[in-house]
Residue, then its C-alpha position, 0 to 999 in steps of 0.5 A: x406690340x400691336x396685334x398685327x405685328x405679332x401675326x408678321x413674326x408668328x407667320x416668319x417664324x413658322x415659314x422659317x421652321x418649314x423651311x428649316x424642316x423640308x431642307x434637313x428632311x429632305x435636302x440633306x439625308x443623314x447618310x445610311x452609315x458611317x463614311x468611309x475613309x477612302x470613298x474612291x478606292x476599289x480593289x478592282x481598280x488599284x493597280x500596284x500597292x507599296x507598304x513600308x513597314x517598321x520593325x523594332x523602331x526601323x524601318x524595313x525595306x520597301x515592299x512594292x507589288x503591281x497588277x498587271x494581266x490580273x496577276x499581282x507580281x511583286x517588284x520591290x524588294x525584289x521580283x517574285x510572284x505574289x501572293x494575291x489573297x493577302x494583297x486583295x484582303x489589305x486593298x479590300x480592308x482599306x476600302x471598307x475602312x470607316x473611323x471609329x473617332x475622327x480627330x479635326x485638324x484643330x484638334x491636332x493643332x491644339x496638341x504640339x506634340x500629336x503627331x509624335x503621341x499618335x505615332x505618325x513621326x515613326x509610323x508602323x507602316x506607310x501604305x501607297x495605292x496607285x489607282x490609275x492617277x488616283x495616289x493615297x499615302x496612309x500612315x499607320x501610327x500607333x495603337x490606342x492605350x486599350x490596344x484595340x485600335x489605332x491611329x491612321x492619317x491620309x497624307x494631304x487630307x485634313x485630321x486624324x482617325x482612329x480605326x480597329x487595330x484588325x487592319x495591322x493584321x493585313x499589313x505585311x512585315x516583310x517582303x516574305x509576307x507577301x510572296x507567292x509560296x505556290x512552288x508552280x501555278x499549272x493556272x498561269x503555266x502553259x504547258x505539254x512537254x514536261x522534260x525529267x532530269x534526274x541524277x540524284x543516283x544515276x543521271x535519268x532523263x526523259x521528255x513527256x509529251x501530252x496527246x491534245x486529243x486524248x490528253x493522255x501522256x506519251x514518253x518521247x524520249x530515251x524511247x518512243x511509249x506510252x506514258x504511265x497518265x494515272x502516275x503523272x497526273x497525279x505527281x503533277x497534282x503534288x506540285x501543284x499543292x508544293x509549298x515553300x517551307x522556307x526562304x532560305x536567301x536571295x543573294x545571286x551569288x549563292x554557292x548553288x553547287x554546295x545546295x545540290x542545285x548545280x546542277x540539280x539532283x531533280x529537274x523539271x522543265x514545263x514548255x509548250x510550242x517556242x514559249x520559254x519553259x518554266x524550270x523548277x531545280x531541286x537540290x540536297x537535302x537541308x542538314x538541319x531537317x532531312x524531310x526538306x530540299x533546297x530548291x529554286x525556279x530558274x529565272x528567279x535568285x531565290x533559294x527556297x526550302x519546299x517538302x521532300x516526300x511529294x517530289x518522290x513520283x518524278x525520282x524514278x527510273x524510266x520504265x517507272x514512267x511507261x504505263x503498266x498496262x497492255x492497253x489505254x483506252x481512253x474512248x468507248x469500246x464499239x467492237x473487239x476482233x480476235x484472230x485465235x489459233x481456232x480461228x477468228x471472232x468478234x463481239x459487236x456492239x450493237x445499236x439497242x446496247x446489246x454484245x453479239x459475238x460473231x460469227x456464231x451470232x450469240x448474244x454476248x456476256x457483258x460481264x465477260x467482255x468487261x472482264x475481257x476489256x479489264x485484261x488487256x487495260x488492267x493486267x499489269x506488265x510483268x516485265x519490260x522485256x526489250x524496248x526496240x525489236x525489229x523483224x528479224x526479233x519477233x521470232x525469239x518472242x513468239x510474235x512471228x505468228x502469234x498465238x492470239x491477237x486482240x484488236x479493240x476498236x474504240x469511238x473517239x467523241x465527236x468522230x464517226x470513225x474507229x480507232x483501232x489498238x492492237x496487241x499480240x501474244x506470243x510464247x517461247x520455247x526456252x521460256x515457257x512461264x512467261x507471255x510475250x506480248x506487243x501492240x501496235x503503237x509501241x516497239x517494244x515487248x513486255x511479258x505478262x503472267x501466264x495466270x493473266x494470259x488464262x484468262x482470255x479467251x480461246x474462242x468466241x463462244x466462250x463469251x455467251x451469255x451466261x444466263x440460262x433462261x428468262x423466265x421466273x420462278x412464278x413460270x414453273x409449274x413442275x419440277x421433274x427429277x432423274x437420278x441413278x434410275x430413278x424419277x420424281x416430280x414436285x408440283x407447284x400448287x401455288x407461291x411457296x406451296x408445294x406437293x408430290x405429284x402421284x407415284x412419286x415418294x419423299x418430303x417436300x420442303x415448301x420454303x427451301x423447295x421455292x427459293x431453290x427454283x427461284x435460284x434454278x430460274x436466275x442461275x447464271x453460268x460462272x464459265x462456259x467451258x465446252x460445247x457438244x455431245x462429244x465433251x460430255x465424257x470428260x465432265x463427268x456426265x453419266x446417264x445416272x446423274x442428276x438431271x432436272x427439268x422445269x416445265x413452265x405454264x406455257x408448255x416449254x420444258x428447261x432441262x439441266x444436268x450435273x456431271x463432275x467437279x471442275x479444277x476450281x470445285x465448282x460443278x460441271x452442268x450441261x444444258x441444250x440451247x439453241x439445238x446444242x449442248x452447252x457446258x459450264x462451270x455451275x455456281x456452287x452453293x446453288x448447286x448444294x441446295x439443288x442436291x439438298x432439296x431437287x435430289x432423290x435421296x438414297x433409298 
């Protein structure tokens, strides 16, 4: 071989070998990982699954489920709501199902007996996807002699694979699998009108309606009230998380009436508008396990087992359902007007986020007025008394010309106008422990404790508030202290210094002399209890009581004085504001370390 002709076949060679290299390199990428099985599947595109499982050597019913208004409803072997994770893990199982070996069709042929010897003869389950016109049909055979894989064929596709045995886990064994066990999905129900049957042992009924502004509940029958919301939400929320326990059977000739389901021991109806309402029946209990019913969905031949204990909230009595309390208010209170026998007041909300109380025009105890507010929405009705009065009843009850009459105005959202909630009080000649009451929106009278009724107040003063002053202890300058005749000043030097002034005799504790000022400057009243000269007698007041006054930097003086012990063993104080003489009822362990250490002992 010439020279020449080498350099032909060296240059063809290195051409073929660059050919070779960019054409593998880049033409043909090895792909990023393993391919998967089904490429064109996509969870979110199939729409319905049929699995054909086989149990103990036989094949099983066919369980057949479908995707449609993005619910998964199962219609093979029977229809019921599905239960939609455990279809949605399958489909997303096999869309990400890579093989683990895959087995040529040579391979197979060259084995006469593979389809027996990896279980597609018999297979443990036959799985079919519908995806639009896209249709897969899988087969699921036998296990590998390890057990933790196994054989799986697509059906028209050439091969065999084998994959983790993981994807048996997902694929259901009956049609019990599969089914929704959720007794109702509130998601799914559309709903405001809830209708109560209940005869488990006197035949109660009632229908439910729900405000769509407030979305409060009302009692529309056997009688016009307002519902009890905290309760109905809360057994609503217990239905919610029912389960089925136990699918008992599926024969539409069952003997209902044996079960307790005919007719129904509990029976709940969810409507809306002209929609057909969704009815749940509750029956006996099972014989076998008393903490669990018999129960069914109307519409559907399923009898299922579900927990007794969470249906308890709707085996009631009517007046069980009515709300216990005087008032609801589901807005923010903007003003209260109160027609007294003493006359007539209001607190006003005003625009800086301050109470007056009109029309002494005090500045208002936020306190007491939530106190207020917590009485008429959270005293608990003692009794339901009588359900419909008329006018002619009123009188029997005190409600002809109330004692009190409370009208709270509250601020829906979004509206510029009030709304007003109304409730009178009334007393009875032949039953004086009990206090009548009525609101405006309902026609019925309830009776609350006398003990609650107490509680409200008589007059709009008593709403003040309850902070003396609003200065600091770091204000005061000299405490001067009167008592049985006699007088005696401490000066403030500085924090927590204190001394005698001349003239005055005694000992001077520094530390509990400061704090008990610092009490005197922050006190509080716990109750305004009266007001002028004129009640001071019948608290206790006398000229030889203990009288303090606090003088501060800027020349004001702060006087207070101590008069007897009131029913609750707090101590009555008197105080001049605004040119008038207020008295209260004085926090009592303040008022023990007033006498203790702003006191002249005897002698």
């Amino acid at each position: 071989m010439n020279s020449r002709n080498t350099w032909i076949w060296l240059g063809l060679a290195a051409g073929l070998f660059a050919f070779i290299f960019f054409y593998q390199r880049h033409v043909h990428k090895p792909p990023a990982g393993p391919a998967r099985i089904l490429p064109h599947v996509k969870l979110s595109e199939v729409t319905s699954i049929q699995v054909r499982p086989t149990a103990a050597g036989q094949a099983q019913l066919e369980i057949r489920a479908e995707h449609t208004n993005n619910t998964w409803r199962l219609t093979e072997p029977l229809p019921y709501p599905a239960q939609a994770a455990s279809i949605e893990d399958l489909i997303a199982a096999l869309e990400q199902l890579t093989p683990a070996i895959y087995i040529t069709e040579s391979e197979l042929k060259a084995r006469p007996k593979a389809d027996q010897e990896y279980g597609f003869t018999a297979p443990q389950a036959s799985i079919i996807l519908m995806q639009g016109d896209y249709r897969v049909h899988l087969l699921i055979g036998a296990k590998t002699n390890p057990g933790d894989q196994v054989y799986l064929q697509v059906v028209g596709v050439e091969g065999a694979y084998v994959v983790d045995a993981d994807l048996l886990t997902h694929i259901p064994r009956s049609v019990n699998d599969w089914r929704d066990t959720a007794v109702i999905n509130f998601a799914q129900t559309s709903f405001d009108r809830i209708a109560v049957t209940n005869s488990a042992t006197a035949l109660v009924r009632l229908l439910l309606q729900r405000d769509p502004t407030n979305r409060l509940w009302r009692m529309i029958w056997p009688l016009q009230a307002r519902a009890d919301s905290l309760r109905i939400e809360d057994s609503l929320q217990k239905l919610q998380n029912l389960r089925v326990r136990q699918f008992i059977s599926d024969d539409p000739r069952a003997d209902l009436e044996r079960l307790g389901l005919t007719p129904p021991e509990l029976e709940l109806s969810f409507g809306q508008s002209t929609n057909p309402p969704t009815l749940l029946q509750f029956g006996k209990s099972l014989t076998n396990d008393p903490g669990k019913v018999y129960a069914r969905r109307a519409g559907l031949n399923t009898i299922f087992a579900v927990s007794k204990e969470p249906l308890t909230g709707w085996r009631a009595a009517v007046n069980d359902f009515r709300d216990p309390h005087l008032l609801t208010l589901p807005d923010p209170v903007e003003a209260i007007e109160v027609v007294a026998q003493d006359g007539t007041f209001s607190i006003q909300h005003q625009t800086n986020d301050t109470w007056r109380v009109l029309p002494d025009d005090l500045p208002a105890d936020k306190g007491l007025l939530q106190d207020l507010v917590d009485v008429l929405t959270g005293a608990p009705i003692a009794a339901f008394v009588k359900d419909v009065v008329n006018a002619p009843d009123l009188p029997d009850f005190g409600l002809a010309s109330p004692i009190r009459k409370f009208i709270v105005r509250t601020k829906p959202n979004n509206s510029s106008l009030l709304a007003s909630n109304e409730v009178c009080f009334g007393l009875s000649t032949n039953q004086l422990e009990k206090v009548f009451a009525k609101t405006t929106d309902e026609n019925s009278v309830y009776a609350i404790t006398t003990n609650d009724f107490a509680r409200l107040p008589t007059a709009g003063w008593q709403l003040r508030d309850r902070k003396f002053w609003h200065f600091s202890e770091e204000d005061v300058t000299q405490v001067t202290i009167a008592q049985g005749g006699k007088t005696r000043q401490l000066l403030r030097r500085e924090r927590f210094k204190w001394s005698l002034a001349p003239g005055s005799q005694g000992v001077v504790e520094d530390l509990p002399t400061e704090e008990t000022v610092r009490g005197l400057a922050q006190a509080s009243a716990v109750a305004w209890v009266a007001r002028g000269e004129q009640e001071r007698s019948r608290c206790g007041f006398s000229e030889k009581g203990l009288q303090i006054t606090l003088e501060l930097k800027n020349g004001d003086k702060a006087s207070i004085e101590f008069g007897g012990q009131a029913p609750s063993s707090n101590v009555y104080a008197s105080l001049l504001l605004d040119g008038r003489v207020w008295i209260c009822e004085f926090p009592w362990l303040l008022y023990r370390d007033v006498s203790t250490y702003l006191s002249i002992p005897p002698g």
